[in-house]
Backbone as XML, in Angstrom:
<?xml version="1.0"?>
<chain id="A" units="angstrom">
  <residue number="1" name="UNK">
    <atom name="N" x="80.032" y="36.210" z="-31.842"/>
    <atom name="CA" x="79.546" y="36.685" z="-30.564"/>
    <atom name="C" x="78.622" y="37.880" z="-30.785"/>
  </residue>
  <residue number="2" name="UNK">
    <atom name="N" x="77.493" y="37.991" z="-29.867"/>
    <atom name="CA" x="76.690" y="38.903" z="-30.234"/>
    <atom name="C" x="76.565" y="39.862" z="-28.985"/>
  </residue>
  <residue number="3" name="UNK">
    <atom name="N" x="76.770" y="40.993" z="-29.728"/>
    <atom name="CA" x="77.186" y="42.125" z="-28.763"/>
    <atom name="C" x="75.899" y="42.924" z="-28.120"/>
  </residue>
  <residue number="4" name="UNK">
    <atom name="N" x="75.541" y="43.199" z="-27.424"/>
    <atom name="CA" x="74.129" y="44.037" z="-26.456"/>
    <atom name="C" x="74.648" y="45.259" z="-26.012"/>
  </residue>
  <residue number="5" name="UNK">
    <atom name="N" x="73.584" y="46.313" z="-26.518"/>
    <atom name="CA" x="74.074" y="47.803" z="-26.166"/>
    <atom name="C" x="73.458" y="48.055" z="-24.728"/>
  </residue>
  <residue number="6" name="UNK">
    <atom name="N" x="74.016" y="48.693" z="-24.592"/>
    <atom name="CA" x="73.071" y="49.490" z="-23.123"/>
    <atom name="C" x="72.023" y="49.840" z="-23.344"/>
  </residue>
  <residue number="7" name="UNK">
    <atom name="N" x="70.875" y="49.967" z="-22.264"/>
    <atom name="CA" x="69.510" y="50.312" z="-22.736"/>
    <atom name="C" x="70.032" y="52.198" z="-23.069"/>
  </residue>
  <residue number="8" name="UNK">
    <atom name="N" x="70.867" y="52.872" z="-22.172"/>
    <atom name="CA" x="71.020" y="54.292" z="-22.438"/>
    <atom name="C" x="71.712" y="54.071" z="-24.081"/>
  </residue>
  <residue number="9" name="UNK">
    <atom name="N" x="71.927" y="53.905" z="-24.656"/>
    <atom name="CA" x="72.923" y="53.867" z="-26.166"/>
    <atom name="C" x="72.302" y="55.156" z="-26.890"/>
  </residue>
  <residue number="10" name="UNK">
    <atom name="N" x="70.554" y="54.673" z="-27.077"/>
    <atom name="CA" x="70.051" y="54.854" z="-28.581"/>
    <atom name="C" x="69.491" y="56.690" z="-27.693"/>
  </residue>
  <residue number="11" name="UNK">
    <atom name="N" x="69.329" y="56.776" z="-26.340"/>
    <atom name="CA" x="69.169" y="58.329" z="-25.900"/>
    <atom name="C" x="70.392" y="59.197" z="-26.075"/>
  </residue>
  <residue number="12" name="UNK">
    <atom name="N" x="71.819" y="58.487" z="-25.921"/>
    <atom name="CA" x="73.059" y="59.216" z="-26.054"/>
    <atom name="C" x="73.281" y="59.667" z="-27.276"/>
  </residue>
  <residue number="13" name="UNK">
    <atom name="N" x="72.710" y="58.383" z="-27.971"/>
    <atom name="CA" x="72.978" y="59.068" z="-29.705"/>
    <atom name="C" x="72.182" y="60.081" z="-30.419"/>
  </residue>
  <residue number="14" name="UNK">
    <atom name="N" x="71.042" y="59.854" z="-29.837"/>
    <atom name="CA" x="69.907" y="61.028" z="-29.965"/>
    <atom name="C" x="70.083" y="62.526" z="-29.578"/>
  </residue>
  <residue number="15" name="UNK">
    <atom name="N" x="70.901" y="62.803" z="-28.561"/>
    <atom name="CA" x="71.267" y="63.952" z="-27.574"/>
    <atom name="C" x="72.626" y="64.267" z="-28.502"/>
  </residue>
  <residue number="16" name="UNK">
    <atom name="N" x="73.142" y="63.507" z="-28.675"/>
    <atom name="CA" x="75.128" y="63.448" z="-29.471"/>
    <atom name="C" x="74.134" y="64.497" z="-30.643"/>
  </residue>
  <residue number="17" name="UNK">
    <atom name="N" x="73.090" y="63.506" z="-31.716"/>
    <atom name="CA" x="72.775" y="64.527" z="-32.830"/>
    <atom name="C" x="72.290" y="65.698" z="-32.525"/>
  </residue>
  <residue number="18" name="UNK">
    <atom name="N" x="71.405" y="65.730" z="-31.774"/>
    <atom name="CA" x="70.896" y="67.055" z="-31.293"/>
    <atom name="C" x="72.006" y="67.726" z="-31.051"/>
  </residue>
  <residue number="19" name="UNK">
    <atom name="N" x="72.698" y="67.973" z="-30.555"/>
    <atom name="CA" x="73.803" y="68.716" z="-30.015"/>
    <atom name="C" x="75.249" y="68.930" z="-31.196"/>
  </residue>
  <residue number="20" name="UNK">
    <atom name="N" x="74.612" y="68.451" z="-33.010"/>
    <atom name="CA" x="75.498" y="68.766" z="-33.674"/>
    <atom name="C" x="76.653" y="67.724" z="-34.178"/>
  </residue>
  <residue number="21" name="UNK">
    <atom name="N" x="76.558" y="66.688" z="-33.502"/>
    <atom name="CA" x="77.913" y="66.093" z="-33.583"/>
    <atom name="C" x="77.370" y="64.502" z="-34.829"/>
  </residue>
  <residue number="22" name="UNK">
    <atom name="N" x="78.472" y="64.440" z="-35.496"/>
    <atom name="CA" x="78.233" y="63.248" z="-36.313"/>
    <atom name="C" x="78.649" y="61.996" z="-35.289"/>
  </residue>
  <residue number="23" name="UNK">
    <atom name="N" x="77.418" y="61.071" z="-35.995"/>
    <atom name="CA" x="78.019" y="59.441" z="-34.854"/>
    <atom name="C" x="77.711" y="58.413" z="-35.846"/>
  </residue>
  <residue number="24" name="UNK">
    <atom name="N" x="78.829" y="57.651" z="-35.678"/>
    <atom name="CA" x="79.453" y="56.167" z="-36.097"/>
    <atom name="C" x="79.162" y="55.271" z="-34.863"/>
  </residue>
  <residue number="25" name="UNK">
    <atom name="N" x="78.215" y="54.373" z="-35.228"/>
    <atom name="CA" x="78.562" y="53.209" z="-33.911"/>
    <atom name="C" x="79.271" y="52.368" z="-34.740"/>
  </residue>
  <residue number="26" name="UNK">
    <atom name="N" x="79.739" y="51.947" z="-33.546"/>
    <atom name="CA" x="81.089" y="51.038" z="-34.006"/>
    <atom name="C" x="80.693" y="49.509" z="-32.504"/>
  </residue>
  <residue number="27" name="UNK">
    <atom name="N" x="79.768" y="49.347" z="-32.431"/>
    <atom name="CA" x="79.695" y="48.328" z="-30.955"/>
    <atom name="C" x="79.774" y="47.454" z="-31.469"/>
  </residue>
  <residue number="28" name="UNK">
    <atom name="N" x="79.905" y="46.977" z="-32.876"/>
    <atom name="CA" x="79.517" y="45.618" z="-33.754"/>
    <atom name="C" x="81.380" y="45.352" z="-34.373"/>
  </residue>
  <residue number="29" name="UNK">
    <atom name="N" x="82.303" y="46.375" z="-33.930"/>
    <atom name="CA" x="83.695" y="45.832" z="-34.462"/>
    <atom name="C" x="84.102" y="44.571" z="-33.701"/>
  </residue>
  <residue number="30" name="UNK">
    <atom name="N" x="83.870" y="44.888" z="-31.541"/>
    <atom name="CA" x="84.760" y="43.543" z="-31.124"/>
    <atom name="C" x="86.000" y="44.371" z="-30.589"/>
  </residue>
  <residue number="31" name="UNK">
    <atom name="N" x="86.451" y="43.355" z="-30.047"/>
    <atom name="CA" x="88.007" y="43.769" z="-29.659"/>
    <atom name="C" x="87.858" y="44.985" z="-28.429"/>
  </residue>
  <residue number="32" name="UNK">
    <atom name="N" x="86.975" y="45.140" z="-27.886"/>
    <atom name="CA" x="86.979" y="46.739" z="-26.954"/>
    <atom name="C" x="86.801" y="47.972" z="-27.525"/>
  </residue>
  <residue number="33" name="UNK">
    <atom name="N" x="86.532" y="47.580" z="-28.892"/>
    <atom name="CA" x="86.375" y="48.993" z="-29.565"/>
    <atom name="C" x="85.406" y="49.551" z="-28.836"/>
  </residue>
  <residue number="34" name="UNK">
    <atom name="N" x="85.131" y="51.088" z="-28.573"/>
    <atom name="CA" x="84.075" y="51.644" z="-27.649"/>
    <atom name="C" x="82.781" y="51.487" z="-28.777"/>
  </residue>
  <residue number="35" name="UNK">
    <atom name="N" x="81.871" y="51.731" z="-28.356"/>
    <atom name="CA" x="80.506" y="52.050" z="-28.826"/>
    <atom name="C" x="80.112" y="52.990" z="-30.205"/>
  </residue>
  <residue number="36" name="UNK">
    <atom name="N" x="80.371" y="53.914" z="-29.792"/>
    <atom name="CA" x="80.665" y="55.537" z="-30.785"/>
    <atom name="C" x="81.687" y="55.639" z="-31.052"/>
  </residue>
  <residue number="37" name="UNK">
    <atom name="N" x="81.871" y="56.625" z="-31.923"/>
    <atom name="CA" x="82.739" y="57.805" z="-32.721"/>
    <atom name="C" x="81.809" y="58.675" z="-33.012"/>
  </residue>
  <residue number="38" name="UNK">
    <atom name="N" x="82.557" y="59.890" z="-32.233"/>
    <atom name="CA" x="81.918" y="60.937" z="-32.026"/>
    <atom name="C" x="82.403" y="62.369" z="-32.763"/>
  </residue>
  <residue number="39" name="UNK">
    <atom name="N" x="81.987" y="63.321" z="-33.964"/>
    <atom name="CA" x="82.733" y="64.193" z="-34.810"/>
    <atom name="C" x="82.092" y="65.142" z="-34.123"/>
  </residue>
  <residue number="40" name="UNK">
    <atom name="N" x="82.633" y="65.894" z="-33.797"/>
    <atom name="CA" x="82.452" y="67.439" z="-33.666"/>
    <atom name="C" x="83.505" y="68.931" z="-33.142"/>
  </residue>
  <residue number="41" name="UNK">
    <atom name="N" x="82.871" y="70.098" z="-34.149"/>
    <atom name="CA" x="83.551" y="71.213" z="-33.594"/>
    <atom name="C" x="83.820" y="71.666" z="-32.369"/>
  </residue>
  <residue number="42" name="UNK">
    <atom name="N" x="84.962" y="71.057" z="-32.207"/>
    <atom name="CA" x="84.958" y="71.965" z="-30.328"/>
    <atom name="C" x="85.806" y="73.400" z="-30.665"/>
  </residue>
  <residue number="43" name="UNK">
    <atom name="N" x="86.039" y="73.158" z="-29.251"/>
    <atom name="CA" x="86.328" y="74.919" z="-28.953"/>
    <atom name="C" x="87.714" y="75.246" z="-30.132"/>
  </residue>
  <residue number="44" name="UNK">
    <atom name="N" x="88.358" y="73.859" z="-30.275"/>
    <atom name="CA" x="89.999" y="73.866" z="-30.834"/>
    <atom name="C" x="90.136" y="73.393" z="-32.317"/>
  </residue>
  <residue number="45" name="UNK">
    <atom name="N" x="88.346" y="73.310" z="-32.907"/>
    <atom name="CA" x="88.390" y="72.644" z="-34.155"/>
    <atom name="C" x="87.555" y="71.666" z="-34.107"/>
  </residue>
  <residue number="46" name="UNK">
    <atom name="N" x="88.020" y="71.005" z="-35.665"/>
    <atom name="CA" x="87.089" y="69.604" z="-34.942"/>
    <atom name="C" x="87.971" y="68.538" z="-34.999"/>
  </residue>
  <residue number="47" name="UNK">
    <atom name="N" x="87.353" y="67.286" z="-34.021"/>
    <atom name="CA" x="87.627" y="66.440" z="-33.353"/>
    <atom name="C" x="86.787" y="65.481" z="-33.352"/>
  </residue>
  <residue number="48" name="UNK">
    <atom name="N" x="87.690" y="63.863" z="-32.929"/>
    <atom name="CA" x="87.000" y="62.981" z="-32.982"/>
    <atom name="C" x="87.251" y="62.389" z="-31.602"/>
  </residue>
  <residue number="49" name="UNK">
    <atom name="N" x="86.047" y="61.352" z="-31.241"/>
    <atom name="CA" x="86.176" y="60.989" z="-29.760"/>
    <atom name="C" x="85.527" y="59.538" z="-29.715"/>
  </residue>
  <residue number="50" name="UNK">
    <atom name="N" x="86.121" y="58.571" z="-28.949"/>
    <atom name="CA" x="85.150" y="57.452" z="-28.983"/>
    <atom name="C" x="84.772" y="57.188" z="-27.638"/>
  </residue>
  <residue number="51" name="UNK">
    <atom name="N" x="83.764" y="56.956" z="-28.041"/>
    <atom name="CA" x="82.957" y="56.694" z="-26.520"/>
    <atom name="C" x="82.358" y="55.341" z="-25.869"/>
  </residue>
  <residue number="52" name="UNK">
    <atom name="N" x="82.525" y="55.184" z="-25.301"/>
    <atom name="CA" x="81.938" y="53.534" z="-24.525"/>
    <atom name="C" x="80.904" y="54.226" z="-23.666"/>
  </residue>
  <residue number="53" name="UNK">
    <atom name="N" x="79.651" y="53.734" z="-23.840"/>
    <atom name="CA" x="78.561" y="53.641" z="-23.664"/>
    <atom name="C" x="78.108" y="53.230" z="-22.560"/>
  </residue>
  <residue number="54" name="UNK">
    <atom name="N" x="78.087" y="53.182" z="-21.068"/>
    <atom name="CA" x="77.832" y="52.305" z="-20.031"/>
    <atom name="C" x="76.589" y="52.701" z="-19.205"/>
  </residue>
  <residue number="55" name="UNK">
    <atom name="N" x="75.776" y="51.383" z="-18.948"/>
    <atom name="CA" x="74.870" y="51.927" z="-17.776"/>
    <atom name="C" x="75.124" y="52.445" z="-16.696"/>
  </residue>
  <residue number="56" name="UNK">
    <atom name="N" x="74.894" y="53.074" z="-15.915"/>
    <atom name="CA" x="75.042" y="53.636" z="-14.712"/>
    <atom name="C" x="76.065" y="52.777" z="-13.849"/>
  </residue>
  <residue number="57" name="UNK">
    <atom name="N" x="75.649" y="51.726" z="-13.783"/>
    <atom name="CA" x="75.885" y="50.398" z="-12.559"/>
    <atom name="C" x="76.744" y="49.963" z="-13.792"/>
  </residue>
  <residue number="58" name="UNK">
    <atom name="N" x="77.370" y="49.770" z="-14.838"/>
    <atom name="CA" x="77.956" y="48.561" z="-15.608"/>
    <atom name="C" x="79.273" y="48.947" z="-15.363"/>
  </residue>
  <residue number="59" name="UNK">
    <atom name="N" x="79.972" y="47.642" z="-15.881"/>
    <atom name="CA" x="81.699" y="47.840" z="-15.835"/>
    <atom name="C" x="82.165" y="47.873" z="-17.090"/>
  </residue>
  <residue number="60" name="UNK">
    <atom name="N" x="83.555" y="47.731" z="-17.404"/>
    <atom name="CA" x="83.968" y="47.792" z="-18.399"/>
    <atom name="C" x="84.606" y="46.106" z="-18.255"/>
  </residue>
  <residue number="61" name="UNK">
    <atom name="N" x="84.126" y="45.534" z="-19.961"/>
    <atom name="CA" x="84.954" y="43.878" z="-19.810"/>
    <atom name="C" x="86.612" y="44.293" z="-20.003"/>
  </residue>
  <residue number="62" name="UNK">
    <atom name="N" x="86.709" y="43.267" z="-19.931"/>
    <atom name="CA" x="88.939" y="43.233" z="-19.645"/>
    <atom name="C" x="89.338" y="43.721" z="-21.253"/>
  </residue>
  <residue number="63" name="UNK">
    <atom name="N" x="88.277" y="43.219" z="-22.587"/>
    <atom name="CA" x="89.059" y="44.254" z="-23.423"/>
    <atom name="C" x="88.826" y="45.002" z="-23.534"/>
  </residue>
  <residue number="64" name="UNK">
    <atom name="N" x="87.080" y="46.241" z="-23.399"/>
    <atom name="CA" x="87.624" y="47.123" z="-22.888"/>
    <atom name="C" x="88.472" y="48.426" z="-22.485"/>
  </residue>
  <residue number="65" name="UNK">
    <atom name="N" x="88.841" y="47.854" z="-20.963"/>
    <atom name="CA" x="89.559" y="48.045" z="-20.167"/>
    <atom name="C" x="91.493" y="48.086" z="-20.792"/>
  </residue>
  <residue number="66" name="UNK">
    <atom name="N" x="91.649" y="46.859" z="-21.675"/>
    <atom name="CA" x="92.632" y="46.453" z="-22.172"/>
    <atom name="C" x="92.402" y="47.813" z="-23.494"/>
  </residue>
  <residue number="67" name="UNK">
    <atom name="N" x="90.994" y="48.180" z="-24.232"/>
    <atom name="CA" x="91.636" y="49.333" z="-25.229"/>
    <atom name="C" x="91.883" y="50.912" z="-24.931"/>
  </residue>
  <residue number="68" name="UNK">
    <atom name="N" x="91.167" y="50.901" z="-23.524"/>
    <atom name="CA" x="91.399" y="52.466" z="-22.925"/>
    <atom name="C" x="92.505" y="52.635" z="-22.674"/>
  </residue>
  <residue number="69" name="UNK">
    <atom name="N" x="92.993" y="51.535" z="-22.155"/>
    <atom name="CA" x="94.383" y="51.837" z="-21.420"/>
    <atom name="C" x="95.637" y="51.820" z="-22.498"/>
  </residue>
  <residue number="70" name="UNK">
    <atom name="N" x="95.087" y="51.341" z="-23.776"/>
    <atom name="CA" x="96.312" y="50.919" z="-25.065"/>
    <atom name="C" x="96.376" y="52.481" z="-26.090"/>
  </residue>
  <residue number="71" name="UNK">
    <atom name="N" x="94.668" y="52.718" z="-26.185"/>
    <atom name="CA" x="94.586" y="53.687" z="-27.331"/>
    <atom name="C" x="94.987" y="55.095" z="-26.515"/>
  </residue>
  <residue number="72" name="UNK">
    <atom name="N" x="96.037" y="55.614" z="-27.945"/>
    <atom name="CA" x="96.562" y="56.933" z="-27.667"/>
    <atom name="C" x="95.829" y="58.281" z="-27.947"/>
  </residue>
  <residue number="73" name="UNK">
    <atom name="N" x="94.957" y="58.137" z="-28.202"/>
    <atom name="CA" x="93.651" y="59.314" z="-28.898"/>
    <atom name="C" x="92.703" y="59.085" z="-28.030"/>
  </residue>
  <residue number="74" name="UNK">
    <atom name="N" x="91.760" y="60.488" z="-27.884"/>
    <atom name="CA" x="90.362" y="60.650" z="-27.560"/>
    <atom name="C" x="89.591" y="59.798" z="-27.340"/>
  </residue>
  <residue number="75" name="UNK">
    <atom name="N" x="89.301" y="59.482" z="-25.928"/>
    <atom name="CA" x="88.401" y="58.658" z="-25.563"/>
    <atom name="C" x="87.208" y="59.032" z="-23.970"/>
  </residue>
  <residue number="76" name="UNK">
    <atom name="N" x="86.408" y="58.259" z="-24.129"/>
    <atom name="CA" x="85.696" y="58.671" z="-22.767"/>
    <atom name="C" x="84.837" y="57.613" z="-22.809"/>
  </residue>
  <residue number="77" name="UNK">
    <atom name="N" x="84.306" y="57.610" z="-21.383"/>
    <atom name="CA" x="83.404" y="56.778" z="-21.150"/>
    <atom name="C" x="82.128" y="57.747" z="-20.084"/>
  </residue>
  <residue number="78" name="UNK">
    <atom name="N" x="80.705" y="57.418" z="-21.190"/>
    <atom name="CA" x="79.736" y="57.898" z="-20.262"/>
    <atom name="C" x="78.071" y="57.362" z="-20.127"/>
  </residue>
  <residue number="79" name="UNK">
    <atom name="N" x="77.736" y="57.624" z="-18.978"/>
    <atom name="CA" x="76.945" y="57.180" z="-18.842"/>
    <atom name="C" x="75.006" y="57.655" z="-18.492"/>
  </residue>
  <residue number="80" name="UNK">
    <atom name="N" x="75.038" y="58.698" z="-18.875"/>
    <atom name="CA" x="73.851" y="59.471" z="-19.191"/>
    <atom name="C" x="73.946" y="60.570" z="-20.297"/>
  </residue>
  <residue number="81" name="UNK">
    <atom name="N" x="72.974" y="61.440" z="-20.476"/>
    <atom name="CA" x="73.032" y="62.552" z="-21.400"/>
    <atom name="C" x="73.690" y="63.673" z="-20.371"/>
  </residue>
  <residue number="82" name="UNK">
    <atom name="N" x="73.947" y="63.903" z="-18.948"/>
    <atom name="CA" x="74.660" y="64.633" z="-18.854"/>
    <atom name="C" x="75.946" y="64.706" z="-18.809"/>
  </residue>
  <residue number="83" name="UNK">
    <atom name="N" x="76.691" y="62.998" z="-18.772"/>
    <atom name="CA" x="78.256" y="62.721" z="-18.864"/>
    <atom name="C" x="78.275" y="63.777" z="-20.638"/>
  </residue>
  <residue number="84" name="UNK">
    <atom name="N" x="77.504" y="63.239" z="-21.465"/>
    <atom name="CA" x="77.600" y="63.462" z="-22.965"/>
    <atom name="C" x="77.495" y="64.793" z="-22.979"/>
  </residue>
  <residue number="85" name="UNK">
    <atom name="N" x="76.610" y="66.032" z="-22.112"/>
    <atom name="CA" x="76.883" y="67.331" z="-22.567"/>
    <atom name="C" x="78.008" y="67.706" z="-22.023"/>
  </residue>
  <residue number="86" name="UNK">
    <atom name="N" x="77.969" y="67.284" z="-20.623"/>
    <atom name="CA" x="79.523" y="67.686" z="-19.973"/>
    <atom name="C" x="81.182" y="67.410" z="-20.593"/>
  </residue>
  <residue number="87" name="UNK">
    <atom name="N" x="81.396" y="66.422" z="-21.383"/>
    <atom name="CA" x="82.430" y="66.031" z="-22.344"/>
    <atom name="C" x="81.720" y="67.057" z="-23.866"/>
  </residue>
  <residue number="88" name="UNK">
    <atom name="N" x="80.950" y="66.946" z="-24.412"/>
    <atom name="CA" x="81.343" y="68.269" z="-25.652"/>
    <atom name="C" x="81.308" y="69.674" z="-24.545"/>
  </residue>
  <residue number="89" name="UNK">
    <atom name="N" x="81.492" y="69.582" z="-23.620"/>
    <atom name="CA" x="81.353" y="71.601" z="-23.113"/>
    <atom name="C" x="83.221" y="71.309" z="-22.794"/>
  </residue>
  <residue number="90" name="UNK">
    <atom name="N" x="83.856" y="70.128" z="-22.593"/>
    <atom name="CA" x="84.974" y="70.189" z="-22.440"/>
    <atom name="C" x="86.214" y="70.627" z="-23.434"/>
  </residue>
</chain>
């Protein structure tokens, strides 16, 4: 199955580096894995975060939906460069 990023993907990842943080896409694992993995120093150290990638208007498919709700670690979902500064100022 062949997976399609959001047209926002390749600006989030651009803004993620600018702003310091190492990124892993991961949209090519399957299974609901989110989009990113996201490394960076926050306020408490550093940290990792995965992120699902969505257009403005898009949903999340049932897996997903099925890995937000399963995985016990750091996650978010966003959908411009200001969801992305507003989650690292968090």
């Amino acid at each position: 199955m062949r997976h399609r990023s959001d047209d926002n993907q390749q600006t989030i990842i651009d803004a993620a580096e600018q702003a310091f943080c190492s990124v892993l896409k991961l949209s090519q694992v399957g299974g609901g894995c989110p989009d990113l993995l996201l490394g960076r120093k926050w306020k408490h150290g550093p940290q990792n975060i995965l992120v699902e990638v969505k257009a403005e208007d898009g949903e999340l498919t049932p897996d997903q939906v099925r890995f937000h709700r399963e995985w016990r670690g750091q996650k978010a979902i966003i959908r411009s460069v200001d969801d992305l500064l507003a989650l690292l100022k968090s």
